[in-house]
C-alpha positions in Angstrom: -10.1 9.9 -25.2 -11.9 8.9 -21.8 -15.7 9.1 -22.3 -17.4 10.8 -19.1 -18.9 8.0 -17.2 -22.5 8.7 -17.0 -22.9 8.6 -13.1 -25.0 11.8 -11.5 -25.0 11.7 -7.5 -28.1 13.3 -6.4 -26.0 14.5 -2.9 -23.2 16.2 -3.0 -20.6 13.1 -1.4 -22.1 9.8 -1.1 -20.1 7.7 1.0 -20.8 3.9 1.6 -19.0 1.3 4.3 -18.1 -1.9 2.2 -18.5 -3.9 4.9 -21.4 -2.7 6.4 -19.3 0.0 8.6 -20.8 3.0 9.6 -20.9 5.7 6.9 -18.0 8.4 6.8 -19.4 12.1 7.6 -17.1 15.2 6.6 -16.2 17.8 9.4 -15.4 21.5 8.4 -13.2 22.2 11.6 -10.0 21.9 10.0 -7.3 24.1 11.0 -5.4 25.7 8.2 -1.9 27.0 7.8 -1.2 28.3 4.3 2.8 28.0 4.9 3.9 25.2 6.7 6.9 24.1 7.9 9.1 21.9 5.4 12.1 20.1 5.3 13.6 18.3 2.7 15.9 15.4 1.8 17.1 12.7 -0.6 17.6 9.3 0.7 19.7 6.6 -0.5 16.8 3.8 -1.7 17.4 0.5 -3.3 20.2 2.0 -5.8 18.4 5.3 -6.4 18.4 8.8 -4.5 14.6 9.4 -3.8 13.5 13.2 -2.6 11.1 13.5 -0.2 9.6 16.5 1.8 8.5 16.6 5.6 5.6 18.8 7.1 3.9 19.2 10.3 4.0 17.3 13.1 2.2 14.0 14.6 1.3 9.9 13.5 2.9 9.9 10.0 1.0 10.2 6.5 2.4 9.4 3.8 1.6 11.1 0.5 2.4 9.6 -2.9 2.1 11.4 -6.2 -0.1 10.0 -9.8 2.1 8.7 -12.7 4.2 11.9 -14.0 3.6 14.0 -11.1 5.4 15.7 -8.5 4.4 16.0 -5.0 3.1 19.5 -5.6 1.2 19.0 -8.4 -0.7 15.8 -6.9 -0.9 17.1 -3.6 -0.1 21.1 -3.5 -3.7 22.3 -2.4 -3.9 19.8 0.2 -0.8 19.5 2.1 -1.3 23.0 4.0 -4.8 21.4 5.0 -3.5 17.9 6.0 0.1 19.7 7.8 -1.6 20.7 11.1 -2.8 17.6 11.8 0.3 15.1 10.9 3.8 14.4 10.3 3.1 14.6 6.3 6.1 12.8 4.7 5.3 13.4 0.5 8.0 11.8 -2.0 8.9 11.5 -5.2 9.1 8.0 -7.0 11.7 6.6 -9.2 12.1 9.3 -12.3 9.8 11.4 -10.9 10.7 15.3 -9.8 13.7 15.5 -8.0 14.1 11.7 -7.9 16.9 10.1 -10.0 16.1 6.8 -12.3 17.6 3.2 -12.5 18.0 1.2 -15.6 14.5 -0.5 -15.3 11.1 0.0 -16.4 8.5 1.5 -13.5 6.5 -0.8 -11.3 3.9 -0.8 -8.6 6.1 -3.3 -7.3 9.2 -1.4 -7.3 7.7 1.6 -6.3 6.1 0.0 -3.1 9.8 -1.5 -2.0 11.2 1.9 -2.7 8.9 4.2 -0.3 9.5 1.0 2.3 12.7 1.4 2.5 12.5 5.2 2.8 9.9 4.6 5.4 12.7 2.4 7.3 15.7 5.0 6.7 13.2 7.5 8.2 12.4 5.3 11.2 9.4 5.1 10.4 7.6 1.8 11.5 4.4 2.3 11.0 2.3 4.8 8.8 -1.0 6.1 7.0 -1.0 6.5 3.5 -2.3 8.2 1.1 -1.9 7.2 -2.6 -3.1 9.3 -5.8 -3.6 7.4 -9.3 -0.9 5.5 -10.1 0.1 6.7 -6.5 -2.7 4.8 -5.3 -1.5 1.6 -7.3 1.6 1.7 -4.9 -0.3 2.5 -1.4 -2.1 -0.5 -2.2 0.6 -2.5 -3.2 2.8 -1.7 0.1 -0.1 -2.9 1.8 0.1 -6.2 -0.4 3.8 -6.1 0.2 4.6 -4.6 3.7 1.5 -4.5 5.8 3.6 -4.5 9.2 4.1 -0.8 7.5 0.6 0.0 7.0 -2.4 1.5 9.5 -4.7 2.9 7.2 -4.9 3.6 3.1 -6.3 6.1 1.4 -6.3 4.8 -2.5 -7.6 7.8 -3.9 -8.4 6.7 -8.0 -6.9 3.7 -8.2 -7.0 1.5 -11.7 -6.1 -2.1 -10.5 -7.8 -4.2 -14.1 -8.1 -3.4 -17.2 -11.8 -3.5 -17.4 -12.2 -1.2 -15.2 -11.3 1.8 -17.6 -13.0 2.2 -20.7 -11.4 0.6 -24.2 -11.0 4.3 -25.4 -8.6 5.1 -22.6 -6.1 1.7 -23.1 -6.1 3.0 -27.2 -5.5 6.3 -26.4 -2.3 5.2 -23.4 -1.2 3.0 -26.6 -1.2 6.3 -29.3 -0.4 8.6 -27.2 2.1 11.1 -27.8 4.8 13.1 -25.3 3.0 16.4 -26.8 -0.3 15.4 -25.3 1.2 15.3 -21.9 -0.1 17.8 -19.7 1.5 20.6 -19.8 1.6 21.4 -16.2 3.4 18.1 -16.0 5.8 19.1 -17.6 6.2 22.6 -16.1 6.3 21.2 -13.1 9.1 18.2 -13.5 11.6 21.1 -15.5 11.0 23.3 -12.7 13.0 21.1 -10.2 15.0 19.1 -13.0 15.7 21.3 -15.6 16.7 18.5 -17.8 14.6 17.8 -21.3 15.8 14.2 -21.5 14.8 13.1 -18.1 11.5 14.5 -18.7 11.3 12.7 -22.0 12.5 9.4 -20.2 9.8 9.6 -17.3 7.3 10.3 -19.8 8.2 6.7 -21.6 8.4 4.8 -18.5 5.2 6.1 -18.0 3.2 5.5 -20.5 5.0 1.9 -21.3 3.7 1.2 -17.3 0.2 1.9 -18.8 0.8 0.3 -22.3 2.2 -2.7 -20.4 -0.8 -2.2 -17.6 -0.2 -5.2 -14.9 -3.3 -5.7 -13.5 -3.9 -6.6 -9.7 -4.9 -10.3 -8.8 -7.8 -11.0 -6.9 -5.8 -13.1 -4.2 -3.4 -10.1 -3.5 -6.3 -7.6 -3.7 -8.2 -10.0 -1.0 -5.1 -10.2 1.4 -5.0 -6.6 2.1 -5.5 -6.1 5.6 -5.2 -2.7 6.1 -8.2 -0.8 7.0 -8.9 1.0 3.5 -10.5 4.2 1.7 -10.9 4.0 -1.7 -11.4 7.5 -3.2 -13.0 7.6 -6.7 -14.6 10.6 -9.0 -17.8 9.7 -10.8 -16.0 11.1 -14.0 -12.4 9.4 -13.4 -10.2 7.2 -15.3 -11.8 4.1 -13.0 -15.4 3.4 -13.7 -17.5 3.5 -10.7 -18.2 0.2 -11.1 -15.0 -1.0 -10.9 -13.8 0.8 -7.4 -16.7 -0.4 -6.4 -16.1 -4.3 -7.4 -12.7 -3.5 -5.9 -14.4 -2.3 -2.5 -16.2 -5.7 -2.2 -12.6 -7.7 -2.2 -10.8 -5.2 0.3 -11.4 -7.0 3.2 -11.7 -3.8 5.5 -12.9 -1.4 3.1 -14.7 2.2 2.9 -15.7 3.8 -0.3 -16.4 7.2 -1.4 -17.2 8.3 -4.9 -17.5 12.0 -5.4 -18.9 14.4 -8.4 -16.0 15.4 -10.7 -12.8 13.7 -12.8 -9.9 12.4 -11.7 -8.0 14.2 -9.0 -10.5 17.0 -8.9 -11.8 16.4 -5.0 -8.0 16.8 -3.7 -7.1 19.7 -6.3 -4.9 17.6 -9.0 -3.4 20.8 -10.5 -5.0 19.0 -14.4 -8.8 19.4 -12.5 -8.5 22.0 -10.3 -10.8 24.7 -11.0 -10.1 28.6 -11.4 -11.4 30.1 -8.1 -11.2 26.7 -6.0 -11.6 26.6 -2.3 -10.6 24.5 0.6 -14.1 23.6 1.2 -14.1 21.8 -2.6 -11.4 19.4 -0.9 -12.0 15.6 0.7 -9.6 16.5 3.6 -12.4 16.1 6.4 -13.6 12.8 4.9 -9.7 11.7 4.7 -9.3 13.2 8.7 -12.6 11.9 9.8 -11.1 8.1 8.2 -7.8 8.7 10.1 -9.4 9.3 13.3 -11.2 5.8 13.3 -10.0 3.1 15.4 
């Protein structure tokens, strides 16, 4: 499967500016509600009916879930942490959760127009974002796409070429099976869409977007213009080297790589650890970002 990329930090965060901007320090005064407010909708988006969920009040962040996700199970631990603070607006993408399909493969591409034009039946003109994964894929790619959308990106384990994953993990995408899908995955999608053969068909698309991997160009990479975070674990899916190569391009660029695999420093429900805490989470590095002007 995915070797363990042989990367020990000797601090516990190192966080560098990619183009020579000050370095990122946490704060620990967040301000934590453990039930916040939600409400919840479907919109009508480019010929599907996409779900979203709306917390908290303030400048908008949008959250957007890894590649057979949910909101909850990307972003769960995180969103009563993140609540206080913003107007938290988390959705579900094509296939996904409570979000119904359309007779074509998944695509960054698609995926980007689809939580634009959410954005726009929201009246939302302008928002952060925060992308996990494959997530991260489509924060990027809205920046790409619809910058006049975009303030700041947070592209938390993004996989943008397909050197920059080991050969192991492109064999294992191209054998994999729908049994060796995580099981909280799947949990997670019947719990909201009780339906076997929806699950089985977001599986597919799924792993034939991996199988099929369309990697990012340098040009497009290069005319991002957003000011941008990229997020990485020093055990992920992405090699260290290769968020950082993708750091350099980013014309406005911060990077953070942090001890653990993919997902863990937010709480991905497939890394999170018995007996986590708030503390484990990169909320005050995301907030401390945010604040920037």
């Amino acid at each position: 499967m995915i070797h363990k990329i042989t990367i020990f930090l000797i601090v516990v965060l190192f966080v560098t500016a990619c183009n020579n901007q000050p370095i990122l320090k946490a704060t620990n005064n967040m301000t934590i509600n453990d039930t916040p407010t939600m409400t919840a909708g479907h919109a009508a988006v480019n010929g599907i009916s996409m779900y979203y969920e709306i917390y908290g009040e303030g400048r908008p962040l949008v959250l957007i879930h890894g590649g057979g996700s949910t909101i909850q199970t990307s972003f769960g631990r995180i969103i009563p942490l993140l609540a206080p603070h913003h107007q938290v607006i988390a959705v579900e993408l094509q296939a996904h959760g409570r979000t119904s399909d359309r007779n074509i493969e998944l695509s960054f591409e698609q995926d980007a127009d689809d939580v634009a034009a959410l954005l726009t039946s929201l009246n939302i003109t302008h928002a952060d974002i925060f992308g996990f994964s494959n997530g991260a894929n489509t924060a990027l790619q809205i920046a790409i796409k619809h910058p006049q959308l975009c303030r700041r990106i947070i592209a938390g384990s993004p996989l943008l070429k397909k050197d920059g994953s080991f050969p192991q993990f492109w064999e294992f995408m191209k054998q994999g099976t729908f049994d060796q899908m995580p099981q909280a995955y799947k949990d997670a999608f019947l719990a909201v869409t009780p339906d076997s053969a929806k699950l089985m068909t977001m599986y597919q698309k799924c792993a034939n977007r991996m199988i099929y991997f369309k990697e990012f160009s340098d040009a497009e990479i290069q005319s991002i213009q957003a000011p941008v975070l990229l997020v990485n674990g020093d055990q992920d899916v992405a090699t260290s080297q290769h968020v950082v190569a993708m750091s350099k391009l980013i014309p406005h660029c911060r990077l953070a790589i942090i001890p653990g695999g993919h997902g863990a420093y937010m709480g991905e429900i497939t890394t999170l650890k018995p007996g986590y805490q708030s503390s484990d989470f990169i909320v005050p590095l995301v907030e401390r970002f945010l604040e920037d002007d």
